[in-house]
N, C-alpha and C positions, 0 to 999 in steps of 0.2 A: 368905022370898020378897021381903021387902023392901030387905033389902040385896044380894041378888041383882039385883033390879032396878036396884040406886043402883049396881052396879057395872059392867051390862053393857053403857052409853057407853063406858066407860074400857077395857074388855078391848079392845071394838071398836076404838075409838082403837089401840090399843098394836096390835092384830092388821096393825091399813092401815100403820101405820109402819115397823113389821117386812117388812112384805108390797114393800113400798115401798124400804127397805134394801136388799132382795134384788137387786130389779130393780136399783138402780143400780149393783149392784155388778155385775149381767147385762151392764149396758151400758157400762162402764169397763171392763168384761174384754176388749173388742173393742181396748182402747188399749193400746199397749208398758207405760206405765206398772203396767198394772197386773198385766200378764204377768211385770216385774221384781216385784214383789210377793210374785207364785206362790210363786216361787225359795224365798223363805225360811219359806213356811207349810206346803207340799206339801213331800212327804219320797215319796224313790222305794219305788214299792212291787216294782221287779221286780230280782232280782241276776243282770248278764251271766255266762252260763256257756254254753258252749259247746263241741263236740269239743276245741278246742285253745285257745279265748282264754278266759281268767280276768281278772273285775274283782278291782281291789284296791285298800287304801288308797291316798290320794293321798300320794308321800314325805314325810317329816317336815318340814324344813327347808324343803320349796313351803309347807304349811301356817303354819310359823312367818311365813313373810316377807308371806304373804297376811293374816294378823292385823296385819303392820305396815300393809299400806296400807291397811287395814279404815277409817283413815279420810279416806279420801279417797270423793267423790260425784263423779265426771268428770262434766261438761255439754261434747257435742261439739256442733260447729253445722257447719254447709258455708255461707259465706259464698255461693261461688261457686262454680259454675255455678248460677244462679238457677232454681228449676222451671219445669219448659216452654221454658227460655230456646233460641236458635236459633243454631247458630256455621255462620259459613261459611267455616270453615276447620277441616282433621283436626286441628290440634294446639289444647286448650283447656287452659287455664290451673283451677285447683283451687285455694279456698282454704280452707284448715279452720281452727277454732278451738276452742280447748277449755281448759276451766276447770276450776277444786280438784283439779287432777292434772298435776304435774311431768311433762312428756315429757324423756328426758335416755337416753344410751347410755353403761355406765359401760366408760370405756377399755381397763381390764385383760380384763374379763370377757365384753366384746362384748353384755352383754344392758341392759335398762333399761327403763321405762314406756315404752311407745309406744299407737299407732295402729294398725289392721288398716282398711285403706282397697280395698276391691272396684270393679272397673271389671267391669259387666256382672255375669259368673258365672265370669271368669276368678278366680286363685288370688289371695291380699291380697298389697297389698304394705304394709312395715312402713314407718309414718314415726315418727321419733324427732323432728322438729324441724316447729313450723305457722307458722312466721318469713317464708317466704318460699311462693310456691302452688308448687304440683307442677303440673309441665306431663307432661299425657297425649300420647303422640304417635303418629301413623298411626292413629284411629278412621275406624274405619269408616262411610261415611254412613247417618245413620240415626237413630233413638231409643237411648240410651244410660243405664245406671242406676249412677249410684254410691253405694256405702254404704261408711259408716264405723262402728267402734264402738270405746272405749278398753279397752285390753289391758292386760295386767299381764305382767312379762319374759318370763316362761315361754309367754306367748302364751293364756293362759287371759280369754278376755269378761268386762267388766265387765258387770252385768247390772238397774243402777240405772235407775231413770226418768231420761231422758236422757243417758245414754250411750251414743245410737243414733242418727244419722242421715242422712239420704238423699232424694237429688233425681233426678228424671231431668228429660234434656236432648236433644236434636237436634243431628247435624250436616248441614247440609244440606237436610234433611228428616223429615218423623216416619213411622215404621214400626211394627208392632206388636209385635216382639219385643221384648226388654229392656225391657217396659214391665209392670211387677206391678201388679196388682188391688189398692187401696187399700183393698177392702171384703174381702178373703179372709187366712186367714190366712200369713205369707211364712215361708221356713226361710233362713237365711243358713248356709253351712256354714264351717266357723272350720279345725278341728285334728281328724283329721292333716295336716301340709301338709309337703313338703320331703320331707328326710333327719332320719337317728334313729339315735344311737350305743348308746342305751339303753334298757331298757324300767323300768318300766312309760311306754307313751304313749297319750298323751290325747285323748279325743274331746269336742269341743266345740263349740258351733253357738248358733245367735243367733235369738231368733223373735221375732215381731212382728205385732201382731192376735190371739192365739193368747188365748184366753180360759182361765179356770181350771178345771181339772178336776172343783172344787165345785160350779161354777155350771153347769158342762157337765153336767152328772151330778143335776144336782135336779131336773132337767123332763123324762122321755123323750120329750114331746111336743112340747118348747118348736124354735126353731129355731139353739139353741147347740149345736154340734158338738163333739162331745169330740174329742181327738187325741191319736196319739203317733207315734213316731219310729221309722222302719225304719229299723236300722243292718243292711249288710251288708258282711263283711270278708271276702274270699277265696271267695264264696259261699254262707257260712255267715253268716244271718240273724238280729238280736233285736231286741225292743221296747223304748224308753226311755219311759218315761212320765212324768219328772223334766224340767226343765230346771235340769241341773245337769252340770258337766261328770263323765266317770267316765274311771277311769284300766285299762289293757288293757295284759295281759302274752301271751306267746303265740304274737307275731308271726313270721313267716316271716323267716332272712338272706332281703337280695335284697329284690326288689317285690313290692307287697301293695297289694291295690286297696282301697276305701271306698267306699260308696255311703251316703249320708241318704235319705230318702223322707217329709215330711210326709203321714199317713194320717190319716183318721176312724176311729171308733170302729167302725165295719164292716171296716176295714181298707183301706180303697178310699182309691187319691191325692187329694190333694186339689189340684187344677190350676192351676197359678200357678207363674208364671214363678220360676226359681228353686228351685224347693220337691225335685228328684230331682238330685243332685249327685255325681259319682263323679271321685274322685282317686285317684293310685297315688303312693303315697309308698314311698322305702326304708329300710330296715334292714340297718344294720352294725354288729354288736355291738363292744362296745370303743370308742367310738368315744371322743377324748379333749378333745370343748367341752365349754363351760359348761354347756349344759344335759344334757348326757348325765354330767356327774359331779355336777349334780343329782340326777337320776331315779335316781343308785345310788346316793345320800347320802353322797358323799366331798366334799362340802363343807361345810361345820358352817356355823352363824347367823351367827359373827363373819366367817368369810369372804365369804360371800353378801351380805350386807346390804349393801352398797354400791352392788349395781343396784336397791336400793327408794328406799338414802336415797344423796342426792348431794354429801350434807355427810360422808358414812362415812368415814372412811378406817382400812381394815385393817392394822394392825403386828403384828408379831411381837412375844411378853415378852421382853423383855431377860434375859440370864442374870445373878443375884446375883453385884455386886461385891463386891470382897474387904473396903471395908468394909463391906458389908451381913451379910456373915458372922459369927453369935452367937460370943462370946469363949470359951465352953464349948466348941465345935467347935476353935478355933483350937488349944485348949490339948489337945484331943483330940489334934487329928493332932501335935502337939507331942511329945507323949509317943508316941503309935504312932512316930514318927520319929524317936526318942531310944532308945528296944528294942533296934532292933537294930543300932546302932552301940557299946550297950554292950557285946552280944553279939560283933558284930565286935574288938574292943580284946580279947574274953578268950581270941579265938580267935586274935590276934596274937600275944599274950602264951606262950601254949601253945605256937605255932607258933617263938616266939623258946626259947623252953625246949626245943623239942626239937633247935634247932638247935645249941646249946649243948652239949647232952650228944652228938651226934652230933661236935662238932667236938673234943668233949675224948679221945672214944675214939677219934679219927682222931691226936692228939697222942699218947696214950700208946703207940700201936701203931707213929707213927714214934720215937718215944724208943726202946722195944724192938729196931726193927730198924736203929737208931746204934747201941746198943749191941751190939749181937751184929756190926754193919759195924767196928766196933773193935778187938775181939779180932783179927779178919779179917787187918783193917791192920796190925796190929803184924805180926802174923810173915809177913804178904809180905814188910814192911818190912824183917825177919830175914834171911831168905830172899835178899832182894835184896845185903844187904852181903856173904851168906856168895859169891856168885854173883860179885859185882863182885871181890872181893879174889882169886880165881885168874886175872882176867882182866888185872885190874893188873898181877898178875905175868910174866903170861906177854907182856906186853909191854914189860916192862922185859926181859927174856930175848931179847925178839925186836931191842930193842935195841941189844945187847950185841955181834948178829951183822956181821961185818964182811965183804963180799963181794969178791971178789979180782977182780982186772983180767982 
């Protein structure tokens, strides 16, 4: 009883700090940072399967190049437009900045670290370069939200404490749209966006405020709201309940709509500006960019890596010069290439032998037929004197004749 007693200050203690632990981590869930946390403690518990779309691994070669920039921690910032600030004029000037991550677009391959910069709940646009501000142009009067967040080539979120952020501004005037609840949780939608030569593609989205599903999930009473993600593609609907991007084969040739929906744990939206987003992006198999001979892995690591590192440069191996060629090889093909020219010589040699004997039996057969043309001759030759000598005569006779007047 007695050290029962000497111990039950210290349990107590240890209980409040524990107890104590919890809640802060209750109340840091409310902050981005600790939503990028989630990411790598929580592991999804649900696999997309549906009539026609199947999840799947994410390509090899996206995973390899993603372990390159594994070390990079992007810090984005918005210089400018300042929060709340007031323009009176449609076209404002945007300046961003952003740290421990190379933006760059590598020449050959058209991809490279960039930015994903939102005006409003329109579609991102990609910046490659924070040198100079981006000027917005024809806004509409009114309350205006911009977000940024740093991207990896393939257009997949970075998803670290501070590589997210966002201000909203006015032109003209302040209105209530475009202006998100800084106390609820916000969904940025990221990917599908565009055109798509190839699948598997990617669905990917950005949150913010969005508490952990631990600390949602250990109070049914408290006032932490758990959450997940209505993905709906072509009408056919699933739950994410990761923030993680997943990779979707399955798609339609042609257009293919998308819809996100941030929900409570009842399933009910959860109302904030932003948070139901529906894009129609297409599909054309074959298609022959960068990223679409990504997604079907016909570009290996050495080719690739040049849109992560800016110092890469990809060569071809050269082919083995002929002195690089071992002397045992040389003296190989030396002798293969000695074979059959001796062969050739024995098939000359034969070839000279048989013309030989063909030309001796073409000699003796004309010797044969002189000799037998000889016998011939002679007694034409006979023949001919016996012939000439009555005709000599008979013109010596013819001669002789004398014709009278």
């Amino acid at each position: 009883m007695f050290g029962l007693n000497q111990r039950s200050p210290l349990i107590t203690f240890l209980s409040s700090l524990v107890l104590i632990v919890l809640l802060s981590w209750g109340l840091i869930g409310c902050s981005d940072g600790l939503e990028a946390f989630s990411q790598d403690q929580e592991t999804s518990k649900l696999t997309v399967t549906t009539s026609k779309l199947t999840e799947v691994a994410p390509p090899t070669v996206i995973q390899e190049l993603k372990e390159i920039l594994a070390q990079y921690h992007p810090q984005v910032a918005i210089i400018s437009p300042k929060p709340q600030q007031m323009f009176s004029e449609t076209s404002v000037p945007v300046q961003l900045e952003v740290k421990d991550y190379p933006l760059f677009k590598d020449e050959k391959l058209g991809l490279g670290p960039n930015l994903h910069l939102f005006v409003d709940n329109k579609p991102y646009q990609t910046v490659y370069n924070v040198d100079e501000p981006i000027i917005l142009e024809d806004l509409s009067p009114g309350t205006h939200t911009i977000r940024v967040f740093a991207s990896r080539p393939w257009h997949e979120s970075f998803k670290n404490e501070g590589a997210y952020a966002e201000t909203t501004f006015s032109v003209f005037t302040e209105t209530e749209d475009n202006s998100p609840s800084a106390s609820l949780p916000l969904l940025t939608y990221s990917q599908p966006q565009g055109s798509y030569g190839a699948e598997p593609i990617m669905l990917d989205f950005y949150l913010t405020n969005a508490p952990l599903h631990l600390v949602a999930q250990s109070d049914p009473n408290d006032d932490i709201v758990d959450w997940r993600i209505k993905a709906t593609i072509n009408g056919e609907n699933f739950l994410i309940d990761t923030w993680q991007p997943i990779y979707l084969q399955g798609f339609e040739p042609g257009e293919n709509w998308v819809q996100l929906e941030f929900i409570d744990e009842q399933g009910q939206e959860v109302s904030n500006t932003f948070n139901d987003t529906v894009r129609v992006i297409t599909y054309e198999p074959l298609g022959e960019d960068t990223l679409s001979q990504l997604l079907r892995g016909e570009l290996s690591l050495d080719m690739a890596r040049s849109i992560v590192d800016p110092n890469y440069v990809y060569t071809l191996e050269p082919l083995p010069s002929e002195e690089e060629t071992p002397s045992e090889t040389i003296e190989e093909i030396i002798e293969n290439e000695t074979e059959p020219q001796e062969s050739v010589e024995i098939i000359e040699i034969e070839t000279e032998t048989q013309e030989s004997a063909e030309t001796m039996e073409m000699e003796e057969k004309a010797l044969d037929t002189v000799e037998t043309i000889e016998p011939e001759a002679q007694n034409l030759e006979s023949e001919m004197e016996t012939v000439t000598q009555p005709m000599a005569e008979e013109e010596r006779d013819l001669g002789d004749i004398t014709l009278d007047d």
